[in-house]
C-alpha positions in Angstrom: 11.5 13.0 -25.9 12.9 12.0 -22.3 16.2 11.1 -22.1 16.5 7.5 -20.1 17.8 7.7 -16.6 20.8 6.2 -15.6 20.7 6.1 -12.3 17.8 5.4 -10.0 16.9 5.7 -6.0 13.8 4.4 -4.7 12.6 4.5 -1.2 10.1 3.1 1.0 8.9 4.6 4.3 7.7 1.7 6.8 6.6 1.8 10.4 9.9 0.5 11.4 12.4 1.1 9.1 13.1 3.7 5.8 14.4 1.5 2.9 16.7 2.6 0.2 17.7 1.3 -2.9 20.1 2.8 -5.7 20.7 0.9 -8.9 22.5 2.4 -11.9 21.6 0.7 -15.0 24.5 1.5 -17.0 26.7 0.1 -14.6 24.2 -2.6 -13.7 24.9 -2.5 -9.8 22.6 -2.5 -6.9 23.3 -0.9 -3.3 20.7 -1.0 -0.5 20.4 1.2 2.9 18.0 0.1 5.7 17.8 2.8 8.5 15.4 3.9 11.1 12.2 5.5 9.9 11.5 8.8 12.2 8.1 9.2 12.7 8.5 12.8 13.6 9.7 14.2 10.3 9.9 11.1 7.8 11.8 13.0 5.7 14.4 13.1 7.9 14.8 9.0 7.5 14.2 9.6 3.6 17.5 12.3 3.7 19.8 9.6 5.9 18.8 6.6 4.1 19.6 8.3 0.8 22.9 9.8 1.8 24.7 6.6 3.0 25.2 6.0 -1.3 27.1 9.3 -1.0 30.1 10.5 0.2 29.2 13.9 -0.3 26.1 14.9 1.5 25.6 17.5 -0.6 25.8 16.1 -3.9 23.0 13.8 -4.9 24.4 12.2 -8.0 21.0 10.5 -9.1 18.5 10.9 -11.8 14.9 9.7 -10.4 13.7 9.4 -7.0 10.5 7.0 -6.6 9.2 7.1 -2.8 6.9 5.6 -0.9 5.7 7.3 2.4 2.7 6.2 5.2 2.5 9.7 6.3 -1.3 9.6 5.1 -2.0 6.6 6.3 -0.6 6.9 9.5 -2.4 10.4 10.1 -5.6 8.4 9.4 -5.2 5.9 11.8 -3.5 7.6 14.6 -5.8 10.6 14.0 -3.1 13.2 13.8 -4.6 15.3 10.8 -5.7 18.4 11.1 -9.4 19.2 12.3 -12.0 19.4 9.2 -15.3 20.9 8.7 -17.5 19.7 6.2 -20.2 22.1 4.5 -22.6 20.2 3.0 -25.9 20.7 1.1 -28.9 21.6 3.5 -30.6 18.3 4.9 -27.1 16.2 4.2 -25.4 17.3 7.5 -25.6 13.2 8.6 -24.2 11.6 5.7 -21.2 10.5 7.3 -22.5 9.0 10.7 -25.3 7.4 8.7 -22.8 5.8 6.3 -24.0 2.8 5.0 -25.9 1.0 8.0 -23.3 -1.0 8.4 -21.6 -1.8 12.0 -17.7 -2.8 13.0 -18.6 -6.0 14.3 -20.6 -8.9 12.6 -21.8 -10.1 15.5 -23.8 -8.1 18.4 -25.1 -4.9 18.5 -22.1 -2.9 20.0 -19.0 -0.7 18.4 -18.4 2.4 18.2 -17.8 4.5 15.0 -15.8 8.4 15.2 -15.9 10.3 12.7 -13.1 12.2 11.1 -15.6 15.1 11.2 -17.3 15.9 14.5 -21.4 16.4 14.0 -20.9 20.0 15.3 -18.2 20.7 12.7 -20.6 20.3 9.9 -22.2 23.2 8.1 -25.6 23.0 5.7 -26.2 25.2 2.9 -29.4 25.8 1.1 -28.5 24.8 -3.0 -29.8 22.2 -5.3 -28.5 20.6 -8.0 -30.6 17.6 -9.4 -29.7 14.4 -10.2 -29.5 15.2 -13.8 -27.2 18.4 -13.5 -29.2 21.3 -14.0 -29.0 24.1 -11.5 -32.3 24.2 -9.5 -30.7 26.4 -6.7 -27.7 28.5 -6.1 -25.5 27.9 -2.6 -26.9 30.4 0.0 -24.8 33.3 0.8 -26.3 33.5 3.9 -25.7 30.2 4.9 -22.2 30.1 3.2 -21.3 33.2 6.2 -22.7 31.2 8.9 -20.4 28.5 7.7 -17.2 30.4 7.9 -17.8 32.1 11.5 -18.8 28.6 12.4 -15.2 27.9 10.6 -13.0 30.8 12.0 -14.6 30.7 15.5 -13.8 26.5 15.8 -10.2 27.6 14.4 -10.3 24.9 11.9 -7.5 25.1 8.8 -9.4 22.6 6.2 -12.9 22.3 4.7 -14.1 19.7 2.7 -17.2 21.6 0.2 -19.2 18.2 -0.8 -22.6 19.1 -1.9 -25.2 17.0 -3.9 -24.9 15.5 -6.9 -21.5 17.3 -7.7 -20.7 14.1 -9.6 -23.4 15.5 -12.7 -22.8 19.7 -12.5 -19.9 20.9 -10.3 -21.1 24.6 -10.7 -22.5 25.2 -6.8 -19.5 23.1 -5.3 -16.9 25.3 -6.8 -19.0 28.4 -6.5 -19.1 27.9 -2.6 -15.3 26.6 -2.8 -14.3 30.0 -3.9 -16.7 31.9 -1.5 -15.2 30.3 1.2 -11.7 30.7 -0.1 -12.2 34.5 -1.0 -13.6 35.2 2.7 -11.2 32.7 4.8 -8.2 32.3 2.4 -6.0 31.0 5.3 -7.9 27.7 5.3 -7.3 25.0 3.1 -10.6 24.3 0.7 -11.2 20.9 -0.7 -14.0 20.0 -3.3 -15.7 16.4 -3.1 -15.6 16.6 -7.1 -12.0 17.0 -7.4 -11.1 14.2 -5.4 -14.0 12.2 -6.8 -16.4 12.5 -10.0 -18.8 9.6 -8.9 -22.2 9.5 -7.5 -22.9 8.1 -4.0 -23.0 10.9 -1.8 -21.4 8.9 1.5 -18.1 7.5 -0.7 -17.3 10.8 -2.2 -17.8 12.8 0.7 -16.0 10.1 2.7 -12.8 10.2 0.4 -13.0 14.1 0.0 -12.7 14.4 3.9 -9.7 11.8 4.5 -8.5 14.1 1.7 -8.6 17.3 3.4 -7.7 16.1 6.8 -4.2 14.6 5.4 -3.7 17.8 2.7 -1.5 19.7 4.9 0.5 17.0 7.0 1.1 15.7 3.3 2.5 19.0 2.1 4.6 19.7 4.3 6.0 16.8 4.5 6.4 16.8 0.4 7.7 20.3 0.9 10.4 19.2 3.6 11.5 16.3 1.7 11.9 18.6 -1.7 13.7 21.3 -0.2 16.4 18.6 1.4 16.5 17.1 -1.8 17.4 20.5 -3.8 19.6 21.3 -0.5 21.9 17.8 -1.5 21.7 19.2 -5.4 19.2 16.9 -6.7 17.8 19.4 -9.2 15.8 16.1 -10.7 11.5 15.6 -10.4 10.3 13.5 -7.1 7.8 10.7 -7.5 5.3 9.3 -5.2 3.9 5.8 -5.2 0.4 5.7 -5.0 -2.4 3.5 -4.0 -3.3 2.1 -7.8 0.6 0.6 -8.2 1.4 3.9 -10.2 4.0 6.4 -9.9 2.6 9.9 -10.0 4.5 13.3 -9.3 5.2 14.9 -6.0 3.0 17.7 -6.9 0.2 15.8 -8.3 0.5 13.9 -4.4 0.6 17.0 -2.5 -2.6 18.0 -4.0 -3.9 15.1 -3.9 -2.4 13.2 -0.6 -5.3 10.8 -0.4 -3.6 9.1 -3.4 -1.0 8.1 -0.8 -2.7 6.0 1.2 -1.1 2.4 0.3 1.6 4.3 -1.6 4.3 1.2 -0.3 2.6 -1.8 0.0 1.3 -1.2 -3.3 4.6 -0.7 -5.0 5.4 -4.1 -3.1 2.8 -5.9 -5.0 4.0 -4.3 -8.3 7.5 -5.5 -7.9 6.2 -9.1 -6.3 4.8 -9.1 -9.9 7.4 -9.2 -11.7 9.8 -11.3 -9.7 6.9 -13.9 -10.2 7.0 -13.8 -13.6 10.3 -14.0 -13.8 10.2 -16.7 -12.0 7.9 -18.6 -14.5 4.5 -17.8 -12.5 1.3 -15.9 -13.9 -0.6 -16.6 -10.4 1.3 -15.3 -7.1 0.0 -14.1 -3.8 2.4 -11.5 -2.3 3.4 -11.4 1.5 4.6 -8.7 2.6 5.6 -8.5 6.7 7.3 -5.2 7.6 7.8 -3.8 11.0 3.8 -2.7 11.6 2.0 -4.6 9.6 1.1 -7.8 7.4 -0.3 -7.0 3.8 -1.0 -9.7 1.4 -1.8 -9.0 -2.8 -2.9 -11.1 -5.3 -2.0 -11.2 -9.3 -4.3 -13.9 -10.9 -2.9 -14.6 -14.8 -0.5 -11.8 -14.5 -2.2 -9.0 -13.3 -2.4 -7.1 -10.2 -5.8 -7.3 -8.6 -7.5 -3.7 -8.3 -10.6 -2.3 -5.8 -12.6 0.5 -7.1 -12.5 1.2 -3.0 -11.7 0.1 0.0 -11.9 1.4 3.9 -9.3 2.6 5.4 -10.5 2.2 8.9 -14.2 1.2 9.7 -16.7 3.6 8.4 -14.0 5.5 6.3 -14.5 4.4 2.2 -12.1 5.9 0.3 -13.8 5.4 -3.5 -10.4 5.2 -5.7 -9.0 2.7 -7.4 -6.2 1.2 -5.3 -4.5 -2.2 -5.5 -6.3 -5.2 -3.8 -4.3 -5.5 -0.7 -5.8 -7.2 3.3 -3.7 -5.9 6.1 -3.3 -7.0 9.5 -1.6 -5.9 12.4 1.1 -8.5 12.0 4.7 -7.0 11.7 7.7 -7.9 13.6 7.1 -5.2 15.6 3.5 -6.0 16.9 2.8 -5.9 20.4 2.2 -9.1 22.2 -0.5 -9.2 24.9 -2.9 -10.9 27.3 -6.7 -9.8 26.7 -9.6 -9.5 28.8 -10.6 -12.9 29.1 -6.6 -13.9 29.4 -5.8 -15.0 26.2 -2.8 -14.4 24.2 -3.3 -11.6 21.3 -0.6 -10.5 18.8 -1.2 -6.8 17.1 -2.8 -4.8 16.2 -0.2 -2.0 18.1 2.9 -1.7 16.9 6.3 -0.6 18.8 7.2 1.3 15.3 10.2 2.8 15.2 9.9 4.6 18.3 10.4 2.8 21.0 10.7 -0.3 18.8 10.6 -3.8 19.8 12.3 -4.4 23.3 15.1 -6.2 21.9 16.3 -2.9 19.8 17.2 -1.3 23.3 15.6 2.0 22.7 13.2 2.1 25.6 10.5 -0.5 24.0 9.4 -2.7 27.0 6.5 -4.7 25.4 7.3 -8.0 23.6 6.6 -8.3 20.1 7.0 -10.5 17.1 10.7 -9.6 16.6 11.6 -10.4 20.5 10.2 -13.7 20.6 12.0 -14.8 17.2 15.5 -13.5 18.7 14.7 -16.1 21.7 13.9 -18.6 19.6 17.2 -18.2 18.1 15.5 -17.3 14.4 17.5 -13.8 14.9 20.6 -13.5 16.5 22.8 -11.1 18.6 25.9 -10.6 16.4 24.8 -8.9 13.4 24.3 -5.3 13.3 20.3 -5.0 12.1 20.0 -2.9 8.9 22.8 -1.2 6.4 25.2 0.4 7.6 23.6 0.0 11.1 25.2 -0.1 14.7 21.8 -1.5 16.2 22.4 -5.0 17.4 19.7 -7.3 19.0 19.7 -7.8 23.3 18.2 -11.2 24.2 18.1 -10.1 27.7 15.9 -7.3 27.1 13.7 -9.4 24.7 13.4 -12.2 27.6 12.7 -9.8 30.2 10.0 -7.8 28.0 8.2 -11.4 27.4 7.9 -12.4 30.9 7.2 -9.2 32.1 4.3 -8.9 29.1 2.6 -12.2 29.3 4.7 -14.0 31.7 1.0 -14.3 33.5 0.1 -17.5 31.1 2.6 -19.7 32.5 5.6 -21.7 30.9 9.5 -20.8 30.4 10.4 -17.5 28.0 11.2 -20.0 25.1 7.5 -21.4 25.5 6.0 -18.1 25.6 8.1 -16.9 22.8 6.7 -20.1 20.6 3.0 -19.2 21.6 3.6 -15.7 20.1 4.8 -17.0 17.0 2.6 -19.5 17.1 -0.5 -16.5 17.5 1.2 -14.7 14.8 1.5 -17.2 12.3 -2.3 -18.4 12.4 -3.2 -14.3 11.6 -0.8 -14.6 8.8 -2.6 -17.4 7.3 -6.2 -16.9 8.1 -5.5 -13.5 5.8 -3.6 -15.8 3.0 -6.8 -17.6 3.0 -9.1 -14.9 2.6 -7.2 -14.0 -0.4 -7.4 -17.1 -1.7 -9.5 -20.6 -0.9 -12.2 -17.8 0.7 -12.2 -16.7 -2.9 -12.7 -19.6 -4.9 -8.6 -19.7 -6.0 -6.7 -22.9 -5.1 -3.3 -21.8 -3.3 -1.5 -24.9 -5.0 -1.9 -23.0 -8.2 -0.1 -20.1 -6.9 3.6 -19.3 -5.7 3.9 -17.1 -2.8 6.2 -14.3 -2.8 7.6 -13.6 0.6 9.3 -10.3 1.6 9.6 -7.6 3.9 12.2 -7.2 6.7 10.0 -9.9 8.6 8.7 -11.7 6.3 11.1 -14.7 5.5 11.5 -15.6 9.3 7.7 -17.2 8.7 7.5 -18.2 5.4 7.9 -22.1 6.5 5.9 -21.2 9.2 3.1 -19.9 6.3 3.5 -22.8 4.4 3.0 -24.9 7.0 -0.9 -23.8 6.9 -1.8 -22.5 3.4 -0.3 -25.0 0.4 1.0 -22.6 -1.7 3.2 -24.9 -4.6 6.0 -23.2 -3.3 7.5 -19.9 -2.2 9.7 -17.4 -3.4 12.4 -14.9 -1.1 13.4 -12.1 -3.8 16.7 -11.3 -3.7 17.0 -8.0 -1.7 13.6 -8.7 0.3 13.5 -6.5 3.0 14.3 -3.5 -0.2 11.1 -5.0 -1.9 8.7 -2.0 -1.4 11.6 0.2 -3.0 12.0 -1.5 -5.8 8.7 -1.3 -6.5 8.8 2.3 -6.6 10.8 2.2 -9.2 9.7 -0.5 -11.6 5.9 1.3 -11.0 4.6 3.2 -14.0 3.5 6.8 -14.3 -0.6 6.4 -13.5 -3.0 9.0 -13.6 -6.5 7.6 -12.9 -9.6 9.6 -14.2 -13.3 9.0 -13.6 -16.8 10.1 -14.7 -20.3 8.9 -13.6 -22.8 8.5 -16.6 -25.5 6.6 -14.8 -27.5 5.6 -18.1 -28.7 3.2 -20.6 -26.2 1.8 -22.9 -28.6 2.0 -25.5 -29.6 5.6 -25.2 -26.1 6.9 -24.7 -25.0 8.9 -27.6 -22.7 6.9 -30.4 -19.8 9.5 -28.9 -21.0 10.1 -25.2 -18.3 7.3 -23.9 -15.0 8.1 -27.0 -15.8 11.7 -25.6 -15.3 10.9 -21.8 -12.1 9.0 -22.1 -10.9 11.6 -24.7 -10.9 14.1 -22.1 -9.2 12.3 -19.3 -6.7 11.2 -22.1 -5.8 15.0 -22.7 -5.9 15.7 -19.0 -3.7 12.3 -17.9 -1.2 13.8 -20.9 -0.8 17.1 -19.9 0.4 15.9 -16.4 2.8 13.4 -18.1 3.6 15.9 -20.1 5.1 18.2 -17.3 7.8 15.4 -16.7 9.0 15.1 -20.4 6.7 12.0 -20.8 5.1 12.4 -24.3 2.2 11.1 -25.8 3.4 8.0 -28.1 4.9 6.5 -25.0 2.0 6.5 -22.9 -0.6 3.9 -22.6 -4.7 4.2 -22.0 -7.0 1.5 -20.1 -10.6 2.4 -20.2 -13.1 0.2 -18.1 -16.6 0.9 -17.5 -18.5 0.6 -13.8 -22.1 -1.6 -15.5 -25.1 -3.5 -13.8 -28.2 -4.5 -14.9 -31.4 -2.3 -14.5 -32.7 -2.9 -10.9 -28.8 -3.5 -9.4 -27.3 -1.8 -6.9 -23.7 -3.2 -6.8 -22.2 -3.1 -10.4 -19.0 -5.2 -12.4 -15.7 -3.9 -14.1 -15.7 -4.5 -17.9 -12.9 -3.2 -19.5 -13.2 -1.5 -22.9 -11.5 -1.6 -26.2 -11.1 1.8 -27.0 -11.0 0.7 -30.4 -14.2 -0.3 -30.4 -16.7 1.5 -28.1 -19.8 0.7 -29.6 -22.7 -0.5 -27.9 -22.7 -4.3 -29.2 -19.3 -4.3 -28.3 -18.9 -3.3 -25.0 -22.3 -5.5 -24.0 -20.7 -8.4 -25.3 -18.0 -8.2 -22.7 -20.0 -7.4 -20.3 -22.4 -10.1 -20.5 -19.1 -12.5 -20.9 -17.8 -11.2 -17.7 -20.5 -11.1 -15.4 -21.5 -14.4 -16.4 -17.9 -15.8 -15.6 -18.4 -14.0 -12.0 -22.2 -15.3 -11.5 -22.8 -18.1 -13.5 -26.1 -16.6 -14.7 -27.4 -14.6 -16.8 -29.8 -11.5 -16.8 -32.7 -11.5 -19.7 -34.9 -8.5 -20.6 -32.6 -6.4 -18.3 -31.3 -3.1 -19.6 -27.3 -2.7 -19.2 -26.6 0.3 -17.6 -23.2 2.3 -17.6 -22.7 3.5 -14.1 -19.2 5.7 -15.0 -16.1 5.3 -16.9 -12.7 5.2 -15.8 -9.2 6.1 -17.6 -6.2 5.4 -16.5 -2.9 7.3 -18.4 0.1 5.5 -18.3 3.5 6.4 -19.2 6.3 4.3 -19.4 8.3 2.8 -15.9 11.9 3.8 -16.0 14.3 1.8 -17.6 14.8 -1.2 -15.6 15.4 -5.0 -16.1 15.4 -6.9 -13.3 15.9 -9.7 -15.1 19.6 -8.3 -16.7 20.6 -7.1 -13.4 19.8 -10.2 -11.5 22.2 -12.3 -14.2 24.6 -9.6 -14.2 24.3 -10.2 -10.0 24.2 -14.1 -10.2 27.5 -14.1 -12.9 29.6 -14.3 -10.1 27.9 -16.9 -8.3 27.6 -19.8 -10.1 31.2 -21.2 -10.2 32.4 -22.5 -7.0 31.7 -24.6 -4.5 28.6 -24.1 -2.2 29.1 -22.1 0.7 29.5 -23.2 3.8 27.7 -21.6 7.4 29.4 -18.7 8.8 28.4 -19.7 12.1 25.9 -22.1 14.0 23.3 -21.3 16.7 21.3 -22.8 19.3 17.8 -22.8 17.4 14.4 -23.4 19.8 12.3 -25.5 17.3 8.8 -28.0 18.4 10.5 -31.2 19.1 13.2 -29.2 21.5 16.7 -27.5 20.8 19.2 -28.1 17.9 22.7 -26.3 16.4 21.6 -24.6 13.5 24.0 -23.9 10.1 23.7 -20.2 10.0 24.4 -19.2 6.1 25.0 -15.8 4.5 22.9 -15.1 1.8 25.9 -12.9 -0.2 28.3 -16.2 -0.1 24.9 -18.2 -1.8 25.5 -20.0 -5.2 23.1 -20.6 -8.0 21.5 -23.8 -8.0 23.0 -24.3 -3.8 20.6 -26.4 -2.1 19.7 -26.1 1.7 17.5 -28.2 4.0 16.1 -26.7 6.9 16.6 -26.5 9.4 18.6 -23.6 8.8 19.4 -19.6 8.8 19.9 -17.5 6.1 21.1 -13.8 7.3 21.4 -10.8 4.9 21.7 -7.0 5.6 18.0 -6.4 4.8 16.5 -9.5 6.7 17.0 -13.3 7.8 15.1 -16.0 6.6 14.5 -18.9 8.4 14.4 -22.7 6.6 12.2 -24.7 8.7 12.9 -29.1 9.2 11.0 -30.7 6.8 11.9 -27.4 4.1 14.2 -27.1 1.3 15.6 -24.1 0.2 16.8 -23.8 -3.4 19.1 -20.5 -5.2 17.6 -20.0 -8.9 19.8 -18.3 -11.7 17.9 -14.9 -10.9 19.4 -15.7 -7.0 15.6 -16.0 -5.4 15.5 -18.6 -2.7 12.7 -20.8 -3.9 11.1 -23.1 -0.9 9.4 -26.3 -0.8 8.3 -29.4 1.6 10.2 -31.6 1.0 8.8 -34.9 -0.2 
C-alpha cells in the first residue's frame, strides 16, 4: 500500500520559461517559481526552478516530482536527434518517403518533405512474415552484415528494426534486433513492435523512428535531471507527463521518449479539466499561449478528447494515443515578420528562451508578440517578469526591434505594434474554430479556459472573435502546465492488432488481450508501490465495417465482452458520428487498446482553492496599485493596473483594465467584465 504524499513539486518545461509549482497538502499552501528555461541542458532550468522553494540546495524536502519536458519535441522539429538508420524488410526500403500520398500543402503541387531517415541510410533484409503471423522466412544473415558495415561505416548510434507485419509475429524483428545488438552493441537498437503493436507498416515505422532518433537526447537528459535530483537528496521516484494526459515513470520515458512528445500541453488540458468542472462546466475548450506556441484542447461532457495519432511535423505520424491538442506558432515569443509578397506574418519562429523577445534585453532583436503588447502598454516596465526574477521589460528595445523588423509597412510603433496583435489574435481564433464550429460544437455551449504566461493578455482579444459563453483565468495561470503534472494519473497505454471478424473471434480472444496488458500495465505500477485495487482499466476497441479503411473508437465494458455487446455499442456510436447505418456488413475488430491507471496523487484543488480564497472574502475590494497609459482602438487612455494577490472573492472589474501577477498579466478589455469566483478564477464576459 503507498503511503500518500505530502508534499508535491511539479514542473513544466516551455520554450520560454521552466515553471514550478510546490504544494503541500497537509499544510494546504501553494508556492510558484517561474525562471528561464535553458535550452542547452533543461535540466539545468528544472534544478533552479526547484531550488528557489529551498534554502538548502542540497536538501530537497519533497515527496513526488511530476515534470513535463519538450526535449523530444523540440529535437523533432529543430532536427537535433541523433542520425538513424532504418533496416527494413527487403522491398520496404521506401515506406517512409512514400508515406501516405499525401502533400504539405492543399493546394499546388509544390513542398517539400525530409525525412528523419535519409534514403541512403536505409538497409533491406530478405525475411517474411505473413499477414497472419506465421514465419515464411527467417531475416538474412547476410544481409543483416551488410546492414551493420552500412551502420558502422555511416557512424550512426541508433537503428530503428521495423520489418513486416511485426504487429502479428515479432519473432524476425527481435531476432534481427539482437543480431544487430550482439555485432554493434554500441548502437542504440529500437524495435517497431515495442513502440507500436499495430498494423500499417508507414505509422509504426514512422513512430518507431521518431522513437529512436529522440532515445538518447531523452536519456541523457532523464539521466542528468536524476542524478541532480539524488545530488539535492531527493531519494523519491521522478515522473514524466506524457502525451495521453498520464503520468508514467522516468524510466518507463527514457525507454520510451516518444511518449514525451506533448508531455506539457497535455498535462495543461488535464488540469484545464478540472478547473472547468469546478467551475460548474462539462464542455471547455482550453487555451494555452506559452512563450513558443498556441495549443488549444477540447473536453466535450467531461472528458478530454483523445487521437489514436497525430503528426508531429508533416509526413511524421506518430500512431499513439495522445490528447487532442492543434498548435500554432503563436506564443508571446513569436517572431513578427514581413513575407515575400510584404505582408505582415506572426510565427511560426520563436525567440525561445535564448535570445528571447527583444524587450527581455538578452540580445533578441526581432519583434514578437511579447514586444508589441509592452508598447501597447498591456505589459509594463516596473515588474520584474517571473518569480523570484530580476528580468524587467525595455520598451526602448521593444520599439526599436519593431521598427527595425517591419517598420517597412508604414505607420507609428504603436500602429505596428496593434497590427501584430491584431495578426496574432486572428491565428488564435481561426485554431479556436477548428476545434469547435469546424467541428459541429457551438462555442456558446463551452467556457474557455485561458492560461499560459501569454495567454490572458488576449483572452478579450479571443472572445472578441469566437463566442465562447464566457472565459475562465485559473488562478496561478502561467503555473497551469505544472499543475497538471500533478493532478495527471499514472497511464500505461497498451495495444494489440486483431484485424478480424467479430463474429469469428474466439468467446476469450479479446478478455485474453486486455488480460495481458492488465498484468503488464500492473507490474509497472507495481514498481512505484501502486497496487492493483487502486488502479483502474479502460478497454476500447479500433472497429469498421467490412470494406472500410478508416475505423471508430468504441469503448468496451470489460464486464461484458461478448459479441452482442460490444456490436451494440458500436453500431450506437458510429451511427451518432454518421447518421447512417451499415446493413449486411460484417463488424470487424481492427485492435484493442488498454489503458492501466493508477490513482493521481492526493490533491484537491477544490480544498486548496477555499483554503486560498478564506482570506479573501472579507474586505473591501482592492484598489489599483498603479495606472498606465494603455494604447487601445479608439486611441489612448489611463488604465487601473490591479494586482491579482490583493483580489477579493466576488470583486468586480470592468475593462478596461490590468491585472498583473508573478506568473502572467491579464488584460480586461472595454466592453469586458471581469468577475473573482469563491475558487479565485477570474471569470470574463461581454458585458451586456
Amino acid at each position: 500500500m503507498s503511503i500518500p504524499p505530502s508534499v508535491l513539486v511539479g514542473v513544466d518545461v516551455g520554450g520560454t520559461f521552466t515553471d514550478c509549482i510546490l504544494i503541500d497538502v497537509v499544510a494546504e499552501t501553494i508556492r510558484i517559481a517561474k525562471v528561464p528555461s535553458t535550452p542547452e541542458d533543461q535540466s539545468l532550468g528544472v534544478v533552479s526552478g526547484i531550488d528557489r522553494f529551498f534554502d538548502d540546495k542540497e536538501s530537497w524536502k519533497f515527496d513526488v516530482l511530476v515534470h513535463g519536458t519538450t526535449v523530444a519535441t523540440n529535437a523533432v522539429i529543430e532536427r537535433t536527434g541523433d542520425a538513424v538508420a532504418l533496416v527494413t524488410t527487403f522491398g520496404f526500403g521506401d515506406v517512409l518517403e512514400l508515406r501516405r500520398r499525401d502533400r504539405p500543402h492543399l493546394f499546388g503541387l509544390h513542398g517539400t518533405y525530409d525525412p528523419i531517415v535519409p534514403r541512403n541510410f536505409v538497409a533491406e533484409v530478405r525475411e517474411r512474415i505473413s499477414a497472419s503471423g506465421e514465419t515464411e522466412e527467417e531475416p538474412d544473415r547476410e544481409d543483416l552484415d551488410a546492414a551493420v558495415a552500412m551502420i558502422r561505416k555511416a557512424g550512426i548510434s541508433s537503428v530503428v528494426v521495423s520489418f513486416i507485419n511485426s504487429y502479428a509475429n515479432p519473432k524476425n524483428e527481435l531476432a534481427a534486433a539482437a543480431y544487430i545488438r550482439h555485432q554493434a552493441p554500441e548502437i542504440q537498437v529500437t524495435c517497431a513492435c515495442d513502440v507500436s503493436r499495430e498494423h500499417r507498416e508507414f505509422e509504426r515505422t514512422s513512430t518507431a523512428t521518431v522513437d529512436a532518433y529522440i532515445h538518447r537526447k531523452m536519456k541523457g537528459y532523464l539521466s542528468a535531471l536524476k542524478t541532480r535530483a539524488r545530488e539535492r537528496g531527493f531519494a523519491q521516484d521522478i515522473w514524466v507527463s506524457q502525451s495521453n494526459g498520464g503520468r508514467m515513470s522516468l524510466e518507463v520515458a527514457a525507454e520510451s521518449p516518444v511518449k514525451t512528445l506533448l508531455s506539457g500541453p497535455a498535462a495543461g488540458i488535464v488540469a484545464g479539466q478540472h478547473i472547468a468542472q469546478l467551475a460548474g462546466y462539462r464542455n471547455a475548450v482550453t487555451m494555452d499561449m506559452g512563450g513558443t506556441s498556441l495549443d488549444v484542447g477540447v473536453l466535450v461532457d467531461g472528458r478530454v478528447a483523445m487521437l489514436p495519432e497525430r503528426s508531429i511535423e508533416f509526413g511524421i505520424p506518430i500512431r499513439l494515443p495522445m490528447v487532442d491538442i492543434q498548435t500554432i506558432g503563436a506564443g508571446g515569443g513569436s517572431i513578427a515578420h514581413v513575407d515575400l509578397e510584404g505582408l505582415l506574418e506572426v510565427g511560426p519562429e520563436s525567440a525561445g528562451a535564448v535570445p528571447g523577445p527583444a524587450c527581455y534585453a538578452k540580445s533578441g532583436t526581432r519583434p514578437t508578440i511579447t514586444d508589441a503588447n509592452l508598447l501597447l502598454g498591456r505589459l509594463g516596465e516596473s515588474r520584474a517578469l517571473g518569480s523570484g526574477s530580476a528580468l524587467k521589460l525595455r520598451r526602448d528595445l521593444a520599439e526599436r526591434a519593431v521598427v527595425d523588423g517591419i517598420g517597412s509597412l508604414g505607420g507609428t510603433p504603436i500602429e505596428l505594434a496593434k497590427s501584430i496583435v491584431n495578426v496574432a489574435v486572428r491565428k488564435m481564433a481561426s485554431s479556436l474554430r477548428l476545434a469547435t464550429t469546424e467541428r459541429g460544437l457551438d462555442p456558446d455551449q463551452f467556457v474557455l479556459v485561458c492560461y499560459g504566461g501569454a495567454g490572458p493578455l488576449h483572452v478579450c482579444d479571443v472572445l472578441k472573435e469566437v463566442p465562447f459563453r464566457e472565459a475562465i483565468v485559473p488562478l496561478l495561470p502561467g503555473i497551469t502546465c505544472a499543475l497538471g503534472c500533478l493532478i495527471a494519473e499514472a497511464k500505461y497505454d497498451f495495444v494489440q492488432t486483431v484485424d478480424a471478424n467479430l463474429h469469428d473471434l474466439a468467446p476469450s480472444a479479446i478478455p485474453d488481450i486486455i488480460a495481458s496488458h492488465v498484468r503488464a500495465g500492473s507490474a509497472l505500477l507495481q514498481q512505484h508501490q501502486i497496487d492493483d485495487a487502486s488502479c483502474a482499466v479502460l478497454a476500447e476497441a479500433e472497429m469498421r465495417f467490412q470494406g472500410q479503411t478508416h475505423t471508430i473508437t468504441v469503448p468496451l465494458n470489460t464486464q461484458d465482452l461478448s459479441a452482442t455487446a460490444i456490436l451494440k455499442v458500436m453500431e450506437a456510436n458510429y451511427l451518432r458520428r454518421f447518421g447512417r447505418m451499415f446493413s449486411g456488413r460484417a463488424p470487424v475488430v481492427s485492435s484493442i487498446r488498454t489503458t492501466v491507471i493508477g490513482p493521481a496523487p492526493s490533491l484537491s484543488l477544490e480544498t486548496l482553492s477555499t483554503k486560498i480564497a478564506q482570506d479573501r472574502r472579507a474586505g473591501k475590494p482592492s484598489a489599483p496599485i498603479m495606472w498606465r497609459a494603455l494604447h487601445l482602438d479608439g486611441g489612448s487612455v489611463e488604465c487601473p493596473v490591479y494586482a491579482r494577490d490583493d483580489l477579493r472573492v466576488s470583486q468586480e472589474i470592468f475593462g478596461p483594465a490590468i491585472i498583473e501577477q508573478s506568473d502572467t498579466t491579464c488584460f480586461i478589455d472595454k466592453g469586458f467584465r471581469a468577475r473573482v469566483d469563491e475558487h479565485l478564477n477570474i471569470r470574463i464576459q461581454a458585458e451586456q
